[in-house]
C-alpha positions as CSV (number, residue, x, y, z in Angstrom):
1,X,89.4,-68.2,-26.8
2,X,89.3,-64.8,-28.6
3,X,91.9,-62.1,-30.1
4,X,90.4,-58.9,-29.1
5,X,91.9,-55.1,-30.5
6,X,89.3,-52.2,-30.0
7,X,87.5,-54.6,-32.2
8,X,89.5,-54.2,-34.9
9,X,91.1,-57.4,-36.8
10,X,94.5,-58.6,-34.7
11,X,96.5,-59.0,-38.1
12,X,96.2,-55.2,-39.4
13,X,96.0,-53.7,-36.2
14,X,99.5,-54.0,-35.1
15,X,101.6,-50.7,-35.4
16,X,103.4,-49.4,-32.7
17,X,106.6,-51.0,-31.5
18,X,105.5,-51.5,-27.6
19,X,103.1,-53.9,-27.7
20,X,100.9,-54.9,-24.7
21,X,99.8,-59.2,-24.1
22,X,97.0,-59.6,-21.8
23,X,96.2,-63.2,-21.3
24,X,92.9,-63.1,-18.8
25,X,91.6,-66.4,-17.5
26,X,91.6,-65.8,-13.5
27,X,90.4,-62.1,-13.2
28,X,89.6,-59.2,-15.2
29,X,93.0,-57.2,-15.8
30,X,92.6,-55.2,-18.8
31,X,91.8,-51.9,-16.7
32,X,95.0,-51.9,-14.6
33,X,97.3,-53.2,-16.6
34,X,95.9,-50.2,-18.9
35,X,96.6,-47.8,-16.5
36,X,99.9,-49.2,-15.6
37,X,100.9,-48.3,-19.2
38,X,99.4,-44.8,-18.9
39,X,101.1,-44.6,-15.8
40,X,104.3,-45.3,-16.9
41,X,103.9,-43.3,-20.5
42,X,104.3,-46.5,-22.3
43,X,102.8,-46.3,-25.6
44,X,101.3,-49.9,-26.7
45,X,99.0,-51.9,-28.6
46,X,97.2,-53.5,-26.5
47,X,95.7,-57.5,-27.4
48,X,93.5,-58.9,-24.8
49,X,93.7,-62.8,-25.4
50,X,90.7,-64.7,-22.9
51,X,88.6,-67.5,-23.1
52,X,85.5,-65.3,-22.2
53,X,84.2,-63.5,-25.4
54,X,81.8,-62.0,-23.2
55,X,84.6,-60.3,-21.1
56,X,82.6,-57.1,-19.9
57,X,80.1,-59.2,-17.4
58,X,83.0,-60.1,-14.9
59,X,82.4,-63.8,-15.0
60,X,85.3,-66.1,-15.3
61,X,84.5,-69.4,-18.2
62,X,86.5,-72.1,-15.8
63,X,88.7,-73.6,-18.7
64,X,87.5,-77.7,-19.3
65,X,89.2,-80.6,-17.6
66,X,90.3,-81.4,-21.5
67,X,93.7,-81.1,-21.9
68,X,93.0,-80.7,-25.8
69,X,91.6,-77.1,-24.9
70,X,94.3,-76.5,-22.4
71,X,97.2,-77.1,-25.5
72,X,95.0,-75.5,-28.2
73,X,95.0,-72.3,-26.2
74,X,99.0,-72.7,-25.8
75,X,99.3,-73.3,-29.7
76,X,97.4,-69.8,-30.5
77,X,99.2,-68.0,-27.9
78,X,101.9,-69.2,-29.7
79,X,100.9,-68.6,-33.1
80,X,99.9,-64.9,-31.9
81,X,103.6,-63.9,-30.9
82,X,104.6,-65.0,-34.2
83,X,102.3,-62.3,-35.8
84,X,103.5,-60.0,-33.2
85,X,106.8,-60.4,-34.2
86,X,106.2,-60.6,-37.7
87,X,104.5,-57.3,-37.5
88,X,107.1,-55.3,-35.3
89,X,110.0,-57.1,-35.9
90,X,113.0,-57.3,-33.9
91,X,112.8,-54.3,-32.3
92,X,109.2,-55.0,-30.4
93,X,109.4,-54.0,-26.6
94,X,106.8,-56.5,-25.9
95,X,104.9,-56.3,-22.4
96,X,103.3,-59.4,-20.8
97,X,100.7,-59.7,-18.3
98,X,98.7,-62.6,-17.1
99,X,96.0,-63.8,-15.5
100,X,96.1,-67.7,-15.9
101,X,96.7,-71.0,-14.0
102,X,100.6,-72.1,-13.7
103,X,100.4,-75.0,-16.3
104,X,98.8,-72.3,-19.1
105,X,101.7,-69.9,-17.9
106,X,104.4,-72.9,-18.1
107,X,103.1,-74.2,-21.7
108,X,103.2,-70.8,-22.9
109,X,107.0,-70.1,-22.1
110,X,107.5,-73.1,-23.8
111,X,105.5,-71.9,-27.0
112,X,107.6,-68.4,-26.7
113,X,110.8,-70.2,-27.8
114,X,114.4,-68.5,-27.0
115,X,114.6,-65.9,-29.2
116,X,111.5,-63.2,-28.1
117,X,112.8,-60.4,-26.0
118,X,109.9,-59.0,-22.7
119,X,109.2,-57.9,-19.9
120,X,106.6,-59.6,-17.4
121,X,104.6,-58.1,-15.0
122,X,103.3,-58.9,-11.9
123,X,100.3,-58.1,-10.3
124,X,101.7,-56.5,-6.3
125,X,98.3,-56.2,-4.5
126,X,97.8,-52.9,-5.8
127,X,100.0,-52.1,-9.1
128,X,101.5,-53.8,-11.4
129,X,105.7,-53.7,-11.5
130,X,108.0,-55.2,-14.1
131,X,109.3,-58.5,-12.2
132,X,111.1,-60.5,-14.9
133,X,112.8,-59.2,-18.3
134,X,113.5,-62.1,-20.5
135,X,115.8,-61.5,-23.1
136,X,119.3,-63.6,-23.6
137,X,121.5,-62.4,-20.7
138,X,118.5,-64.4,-18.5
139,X,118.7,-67.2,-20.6
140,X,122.2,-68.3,-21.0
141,X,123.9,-67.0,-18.2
């Protein structure tokens, strides 16, 4: 499970207030969800989080049938939003995209906690679109 930032070190790399989250375990997403945000002129760090540190050969590592690995890999997602948030603050426009299995997804959003403002994107077929902005309105209405 790997941190990647044009090979830079995550905790000094962090400087612009849109920051991009790719979490790639299914497929490879980092070049359209790049050039969704080019698309749309949004302006973002961009972390790639994957379980493949050899992420350029198009092979997928199939995560283990240990559920230690499964909640180890929920715990660092959730320790990386708290450096996110540490180093943007409270005024981070935070973009999500995924590529992972539902129960990764569903511990995640448990680790993100009900405070983190985002928008989630969804892959269409061809694009990505914005399909779900968390913020507080969603959450206690």
């Amino acid at each position: 499970w790997a941190y990647h930032f044009r090979g830079e070190k995550l905790e000094g790399a962090i400087t612009k207030k849109d920051v991009a989250i790719l979490v790639d375990v299914n497929q490879r997403i980092l070049v359209d969800a790049s050039d969704y945000l080019a698309q749309h002129g949004i302006d973002a760090d961009i972390i790639l989080i994957t379980n493949n540190l050899g992420y350029g050969d198009n092979q997928n590592v199939r995560l283990s049938d240990d559920p230690g690995e499964w909640r180890i890999l929920i715990q660092q997602f959730g320790s990386l939003m708290h450096l996110v948030r540490g180093r943007v603050g409270s005024g981070a426009r935070v973009h999500l995209f995924m590529s992972v299995t539902l129960p990764l997804a569903f511990g995640m959003g448990a680790v993100w906690g009900t405070v983190s403002e985002a928008t989630f994107y969804h892959w269409g077929g061809k694009s990505y679109f914005p399909a779900v902005q968390i913020d507080r309105e969603l959450r206690f209405s």
